[in-house]
C-alpha positions in Angstrom: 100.9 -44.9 -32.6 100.3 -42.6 -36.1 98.0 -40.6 -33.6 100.8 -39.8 -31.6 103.5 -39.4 -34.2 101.0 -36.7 -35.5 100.9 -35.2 -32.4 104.5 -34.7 -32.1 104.5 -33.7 -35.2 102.6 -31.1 -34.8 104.0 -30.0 -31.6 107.5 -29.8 -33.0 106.5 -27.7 -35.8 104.9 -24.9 -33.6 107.8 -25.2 -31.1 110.1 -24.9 -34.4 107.4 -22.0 -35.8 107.6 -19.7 -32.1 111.4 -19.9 -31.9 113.3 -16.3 -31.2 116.4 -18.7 -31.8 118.4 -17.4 -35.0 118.7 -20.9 -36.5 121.6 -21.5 -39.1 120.3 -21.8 -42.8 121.3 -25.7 -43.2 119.4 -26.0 -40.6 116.7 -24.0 -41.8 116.9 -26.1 -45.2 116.7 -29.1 -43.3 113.8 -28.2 -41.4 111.9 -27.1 -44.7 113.1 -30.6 -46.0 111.6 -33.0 -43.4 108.5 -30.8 -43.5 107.9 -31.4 -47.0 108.6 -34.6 -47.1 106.3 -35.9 -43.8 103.7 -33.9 -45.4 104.0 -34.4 -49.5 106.1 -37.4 -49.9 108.2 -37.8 -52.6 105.4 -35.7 -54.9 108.2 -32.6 -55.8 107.2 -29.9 -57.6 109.0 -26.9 -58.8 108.6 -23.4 -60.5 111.6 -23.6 -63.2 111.0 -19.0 -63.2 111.8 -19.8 -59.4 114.8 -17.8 -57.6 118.0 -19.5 -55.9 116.8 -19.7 -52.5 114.1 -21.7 -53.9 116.1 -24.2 -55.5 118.0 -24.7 -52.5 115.0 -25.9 -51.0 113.7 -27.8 -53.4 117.3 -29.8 -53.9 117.1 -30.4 -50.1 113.9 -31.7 -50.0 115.0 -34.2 -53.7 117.9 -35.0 -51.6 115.1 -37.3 -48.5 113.8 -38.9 -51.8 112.3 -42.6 -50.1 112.4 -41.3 -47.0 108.7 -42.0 -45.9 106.3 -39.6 -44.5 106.6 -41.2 -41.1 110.5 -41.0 -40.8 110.7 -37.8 -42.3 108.1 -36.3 -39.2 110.4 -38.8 -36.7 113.5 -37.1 -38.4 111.8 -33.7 -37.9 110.6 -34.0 -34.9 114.3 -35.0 -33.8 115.7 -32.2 -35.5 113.7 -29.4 -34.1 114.4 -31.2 -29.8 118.0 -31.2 -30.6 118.1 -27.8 -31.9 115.5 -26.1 -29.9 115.2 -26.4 -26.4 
């Protein structure tokens, strides 16, 4: 079953990596968000010298907090099939 999460996984990021869609930046953020967080957890790290963009990242991906690695790729995976097609 992890096997094919993984698998998914991995397919929905290159499907989500290949797009030619122009995808909206909450989206964007979101996608950058369930990444992180299926593939670090809840180990955050952040560069205080950072720029804005950065720290909107980095508060979307604070804001799945608990979420566990396998929901967040579940959640990801979900995100990127309803967006993409």
């Amino acid at each position: 079953m992890k096997d094919d999460l993984n698998i998914r996984f991995k397919k929905a990021f290159e499907k989500a990596s290949n797009t030619k869609e122009k995808l909206a930046p909450d989206v964007m953020l979101m996608l950058y968000a369930y990444y992180k967080q299926a593939s670090e957890g809840d180990t955050f790290t952040f560069n205080a010298n950072s720029d804005v963009r950065n720290a909107f990242k980095f508060n979307a991906w604070m804001q799945l907090r608990g979420l566990t690695t396998e929901e967040a790729k579940e959640e990801y995976i979900n995100l990127v099939n309803s967006i993409i097609k």
